[in-house]
C-alpha positions in Angstrom: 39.1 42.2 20.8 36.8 39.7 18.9 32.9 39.8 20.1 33.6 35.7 20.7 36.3 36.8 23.6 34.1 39.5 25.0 31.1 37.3 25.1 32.8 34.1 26.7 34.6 36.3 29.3 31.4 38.0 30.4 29.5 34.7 30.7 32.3 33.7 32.5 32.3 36.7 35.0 28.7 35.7 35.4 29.0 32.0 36.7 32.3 33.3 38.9 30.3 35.6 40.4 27.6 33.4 41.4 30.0 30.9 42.6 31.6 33.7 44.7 28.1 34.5 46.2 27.7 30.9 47.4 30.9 31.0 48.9 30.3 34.3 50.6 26.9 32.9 51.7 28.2 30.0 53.3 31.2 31.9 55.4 28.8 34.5 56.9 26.8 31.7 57.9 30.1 29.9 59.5 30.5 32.8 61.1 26.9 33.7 62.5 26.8 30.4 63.9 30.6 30.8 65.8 29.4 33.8 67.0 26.1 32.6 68.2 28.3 29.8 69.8 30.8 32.2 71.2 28.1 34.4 73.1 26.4 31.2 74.4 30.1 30.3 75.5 30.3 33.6 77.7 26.7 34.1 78.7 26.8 37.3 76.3 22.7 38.4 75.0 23.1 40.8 72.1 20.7 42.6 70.2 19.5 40.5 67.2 20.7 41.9 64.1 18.7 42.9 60.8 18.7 39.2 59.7 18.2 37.8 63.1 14.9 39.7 63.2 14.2 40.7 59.9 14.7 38.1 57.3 15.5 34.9 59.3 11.7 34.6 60.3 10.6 34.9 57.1 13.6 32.2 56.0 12.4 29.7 58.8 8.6 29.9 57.7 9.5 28.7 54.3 9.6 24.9 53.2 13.5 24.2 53.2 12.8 21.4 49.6 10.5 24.1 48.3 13.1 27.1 48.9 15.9 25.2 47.6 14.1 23.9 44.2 13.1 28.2 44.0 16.8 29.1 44.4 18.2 26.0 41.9 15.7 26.6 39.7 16.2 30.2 39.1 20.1 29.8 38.8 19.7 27.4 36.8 17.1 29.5 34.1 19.7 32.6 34.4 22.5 30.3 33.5 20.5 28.7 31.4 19.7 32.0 29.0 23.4 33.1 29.1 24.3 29.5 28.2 22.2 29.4 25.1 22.9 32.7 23.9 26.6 31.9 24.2 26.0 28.2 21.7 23.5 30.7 19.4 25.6 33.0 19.0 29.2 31.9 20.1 29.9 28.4 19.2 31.4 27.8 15.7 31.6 32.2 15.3 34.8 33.3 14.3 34.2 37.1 13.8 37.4 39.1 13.7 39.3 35.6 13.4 43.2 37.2 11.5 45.3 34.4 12.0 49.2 35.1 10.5 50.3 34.4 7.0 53.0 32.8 6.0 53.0 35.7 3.9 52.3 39.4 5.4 50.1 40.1 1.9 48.2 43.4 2.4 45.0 43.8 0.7 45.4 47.6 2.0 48.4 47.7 -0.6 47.3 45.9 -3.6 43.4 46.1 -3.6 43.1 49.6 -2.1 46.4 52.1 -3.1 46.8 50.0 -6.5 43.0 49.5 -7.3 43.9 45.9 -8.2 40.3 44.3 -9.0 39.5 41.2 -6.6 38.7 38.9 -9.4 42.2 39.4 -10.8 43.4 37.5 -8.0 40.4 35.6 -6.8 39.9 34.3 -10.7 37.2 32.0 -10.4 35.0 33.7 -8.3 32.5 34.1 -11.1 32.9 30.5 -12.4 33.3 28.5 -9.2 32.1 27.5 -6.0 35.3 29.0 -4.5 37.3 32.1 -4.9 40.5 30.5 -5.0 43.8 31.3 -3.7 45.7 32.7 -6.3 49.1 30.3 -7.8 52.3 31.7 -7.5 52.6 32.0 -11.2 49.1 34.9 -10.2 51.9 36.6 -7.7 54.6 36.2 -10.5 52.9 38.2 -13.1 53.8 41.1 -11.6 56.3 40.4 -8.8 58.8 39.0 -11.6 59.3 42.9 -11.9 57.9 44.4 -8.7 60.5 43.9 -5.8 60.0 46.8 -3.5 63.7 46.8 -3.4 63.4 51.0 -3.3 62.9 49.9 0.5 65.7 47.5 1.2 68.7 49.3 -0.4 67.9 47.6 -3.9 67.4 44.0 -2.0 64.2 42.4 -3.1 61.5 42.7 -0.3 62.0 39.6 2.3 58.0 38.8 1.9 58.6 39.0 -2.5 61.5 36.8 -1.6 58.9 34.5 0.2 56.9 33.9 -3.7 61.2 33.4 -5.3 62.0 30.9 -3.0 58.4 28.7 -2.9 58.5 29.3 -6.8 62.1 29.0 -7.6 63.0 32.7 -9.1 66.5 33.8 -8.9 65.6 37.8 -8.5 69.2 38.7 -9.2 69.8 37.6 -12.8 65.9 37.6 -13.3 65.0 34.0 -14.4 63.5 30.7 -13.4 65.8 28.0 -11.2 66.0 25.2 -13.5 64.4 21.6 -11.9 63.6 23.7 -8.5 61.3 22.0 -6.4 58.7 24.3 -6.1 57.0 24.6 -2.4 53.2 25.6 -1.9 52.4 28.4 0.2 50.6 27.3 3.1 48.1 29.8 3.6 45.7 29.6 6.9 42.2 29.5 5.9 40.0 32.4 7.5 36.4 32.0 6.3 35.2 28.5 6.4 31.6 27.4 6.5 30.4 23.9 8.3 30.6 21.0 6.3 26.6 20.7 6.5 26.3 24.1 4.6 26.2 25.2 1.0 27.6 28.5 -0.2 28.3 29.4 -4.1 30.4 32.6 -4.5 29.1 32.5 -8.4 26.1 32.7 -7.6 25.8 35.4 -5.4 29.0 37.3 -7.2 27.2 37.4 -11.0 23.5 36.5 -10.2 23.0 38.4 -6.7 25.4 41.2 -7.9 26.9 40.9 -4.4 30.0 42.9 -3.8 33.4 41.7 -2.2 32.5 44.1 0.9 29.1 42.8 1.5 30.5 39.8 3.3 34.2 40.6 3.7 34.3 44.2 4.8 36.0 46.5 3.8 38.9 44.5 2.6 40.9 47.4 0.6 41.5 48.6 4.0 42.9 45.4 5.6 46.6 45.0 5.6 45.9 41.9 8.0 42.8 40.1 6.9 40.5 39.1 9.2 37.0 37.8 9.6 34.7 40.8 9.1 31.1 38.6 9.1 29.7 36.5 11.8 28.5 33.7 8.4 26.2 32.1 11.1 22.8 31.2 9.4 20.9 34.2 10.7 23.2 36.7 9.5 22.5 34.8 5.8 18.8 35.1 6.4 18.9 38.7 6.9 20.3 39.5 4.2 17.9 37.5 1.7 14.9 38.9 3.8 16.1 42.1 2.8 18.3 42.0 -0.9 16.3 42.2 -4.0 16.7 40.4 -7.1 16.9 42.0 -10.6 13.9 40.1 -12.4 13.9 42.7 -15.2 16.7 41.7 -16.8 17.1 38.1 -15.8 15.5 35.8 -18.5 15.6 33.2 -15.8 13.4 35.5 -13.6 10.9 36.0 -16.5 8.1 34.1 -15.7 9.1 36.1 -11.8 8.8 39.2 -13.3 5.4 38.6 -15.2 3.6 37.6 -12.1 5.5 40.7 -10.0 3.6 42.8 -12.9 0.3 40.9 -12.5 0.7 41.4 -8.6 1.7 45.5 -9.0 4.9 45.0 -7.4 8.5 46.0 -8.4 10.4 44.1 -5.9 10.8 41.0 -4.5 13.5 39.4 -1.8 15.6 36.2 -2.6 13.2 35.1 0.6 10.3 35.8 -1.7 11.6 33.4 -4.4 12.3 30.9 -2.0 15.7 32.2 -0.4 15.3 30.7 2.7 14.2 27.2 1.8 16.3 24.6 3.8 17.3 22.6 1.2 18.6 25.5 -1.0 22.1 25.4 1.4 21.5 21.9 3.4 21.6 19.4 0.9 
């Protein structure tokens, strides 16, 4: 279960609870008073109870506004704190978000028992923005061969079949459908950053040296993909507080490295060379 269920069920435990208490509250006070009422009834003197002669004097010598405003206001602070963590750390978090694919493709298969490298697939992930979805024609270079049909009595695997039909490959006699209308593979996008924020995967993928696994887990393992990252803004401000940049053997770092030398240091964070600037991601 995703931390973003176990979270909003626990905050909802919380205010059920202290509804619950209010409604226990006011039935043993229904109930005091028809007892008190019944005893009056039948001329019946009992022994006060605890509350009766404990805690009800104390109750009656406080000022009823000034109770109530004590009792509202600290409901409303413990509410209050369980209500802002929940929007700080909750609200827009999909961590451990796998929704299904219109094809099952298992990274577990083809990035971790076939070693296939990420950027094979995800081509433009050192010259874009993105990482891109692979095209068909990506899937093709290898499933115009690979069927897995060892598994389905020499039928072609019903997921390979998926990339024939949206293409337009007749596995059989092994060639392209003539004029076939191809159809896109509507894949359901997992990580997806707020309009309002920047991210380059160029950037951090050839400058920052960032592994796939940094941010995505350990995908060669996934045969569902799913979420691994929170990718709120603190969990990106860790990580330049703490990551290095190579200076050394940058040119674009050189004047960097010349005052890291004039300063005695070896290291500095991308927060140190102005990482966490707002306008470096909010533009």
């Amino acid at each position: 279960m995703s931390s973003f269920y176990s979270e909003s069920t626990f905050l909802a435990l919380i205010i059920l609870s202290v509804v619950l208490a209010a409604i226990a509250a006011l039935l043993f006070g229904i109930k005091r008073h028809l007892t008190s009422m019944n005893q009056e009834k039948l001329g019946v003197e009992d022994e006060p109870s605890f509350y009766a002669s404990k805690i009800k004097p104390v109750i009656d010598g406080w000022n009823p506004t000034i109770a109530t405003l004590a009792i509202a206001g600290i409901l409303l602070v413990v509410l209050g704190a369980f209500g802002y963590k929940f929007g700080m750390d909750e609200v827009g978090a999909q961590q451990g978000y796998a929704p299904t694919q219109p094809i099952n493709f298992s990274h577990k298969i083809h990035a971790g028992q076939y070693e296939i490298d990420c950027k094979y697939c995800h081509s433009t992930v050192e010259k874009s923005k993105s990482a891109s979805i692979p095209s068909l024609n990506t899937c093709m270079n290898c499933h115009k061969y690979v069927k897995a049909d060892e598994k389905y009595n020499g039928k072609t695997s019903p997921e390979i079949q998926k990339i024939y039909n949206a293409i337009g490959f007749d596995g059989d006699n092994m060639e392209y459908i003539k004029d076939y209308k191809q159809k896109p593979i509507e894949w359901v996008r997992i990580h997806n950053l707020p309009d309002l924020a920047y991210f380059n995967h160029s950037q951090h993928v050839v400058v920052g040296k960032v592994e796939c696994q940094t941010c995505h887990g350990p995908i060669q393992e996934m045969d569902k993909v799913e979420q691994f990252s929170t990718l709120q803004m603190g969990w990106c401000i860790d990580c330049h507080k703490e990551r290095g940049i190579d200076s050394e053997n940058n040119n674009y770092y050189e004047e960097v490295h010349k005052n890291m030398q004039a300063e005695g240091k070896d290291y500095i964070t991308v927060a140190e060379n102005g990482g966490l600037e707002c306008s470096k991601c909010h533009y």
